[in-house]
N, C-alpha and C positions, 0 to 999 in steps of 0.2 A: 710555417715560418712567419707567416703575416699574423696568424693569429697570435701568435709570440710575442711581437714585437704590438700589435695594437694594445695585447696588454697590460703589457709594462708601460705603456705610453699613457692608456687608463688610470694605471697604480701611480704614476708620476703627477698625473692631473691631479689624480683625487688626492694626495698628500700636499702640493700647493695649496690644493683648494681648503684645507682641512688647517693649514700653517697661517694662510689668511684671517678663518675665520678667527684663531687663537690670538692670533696677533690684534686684529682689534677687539673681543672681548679684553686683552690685558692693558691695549692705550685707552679705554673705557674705565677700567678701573683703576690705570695710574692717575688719569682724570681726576676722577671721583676722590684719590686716595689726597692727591696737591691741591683740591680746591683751599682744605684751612689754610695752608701754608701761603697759598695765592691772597686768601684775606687775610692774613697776616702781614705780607708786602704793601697789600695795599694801605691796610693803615698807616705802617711806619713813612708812608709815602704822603699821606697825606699829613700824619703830625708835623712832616719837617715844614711847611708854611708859618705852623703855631710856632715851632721851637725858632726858625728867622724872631719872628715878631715878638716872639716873650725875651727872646737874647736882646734883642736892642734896647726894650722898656727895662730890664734890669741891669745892663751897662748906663744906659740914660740915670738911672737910680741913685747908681753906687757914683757914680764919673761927676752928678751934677755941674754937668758941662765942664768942666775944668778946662779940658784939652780935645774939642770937639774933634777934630783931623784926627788924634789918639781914636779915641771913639771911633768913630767910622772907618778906620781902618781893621779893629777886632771887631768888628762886626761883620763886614767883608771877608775878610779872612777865616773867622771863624764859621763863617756859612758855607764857605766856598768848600773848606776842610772836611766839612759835615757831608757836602754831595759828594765829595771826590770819594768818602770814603765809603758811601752808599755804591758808588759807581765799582769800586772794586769789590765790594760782596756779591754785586748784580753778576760781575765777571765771573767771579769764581762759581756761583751756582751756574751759570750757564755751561763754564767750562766744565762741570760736576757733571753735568745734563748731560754730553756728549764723552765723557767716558763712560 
């Protein structure tokens, strides 16, 4: 009876152990598989600085000051728009993550 039970308790180790190993070989290669996609965030991460500063030199362009408080406020606005709307793809992939 003991030997019975020892080895079913064997077979129950050795299959966690066996579920483990699977399991990170496959977050090893989900790894591997999202790095482009990870360098792909990160650029668009880092152009949003450029697209700030190219957005206000061509408002400054077109605007040639007319209505400066106009101006800085679509500029504000328009920047703010651009993160919030960064901020909800971040969501959504994350919430994607965890289904």
């Amino acid at each position: 009876m003991k030997n019975k039970k020892s080895e079913s308790i064997s077979l129950i180790c050795n299959e966690i152990h066996n579920q483990r190993i699977n399991l990170s070989t496959l977050k090893n290669d989900w790894i591997m598989g999202m790095t482009k996609y990870d360098n792909y965030w990160l650029i668009i991460m880092n152009v949003s600085k450029y697209l700030f500063i190219s957005s206000g030199i061509l408002a400054l362009f077109f605007r040639k000051f007319r209505r400066f408080n106009y101006l800085l406020k679509c500029i504000k606005y328009g920047y703010l728009g651009f993160l919030n709307s960064l901020k909800v793809i971040r969501y959504l992939v994350n919430l994607i993550k965890f289904i």
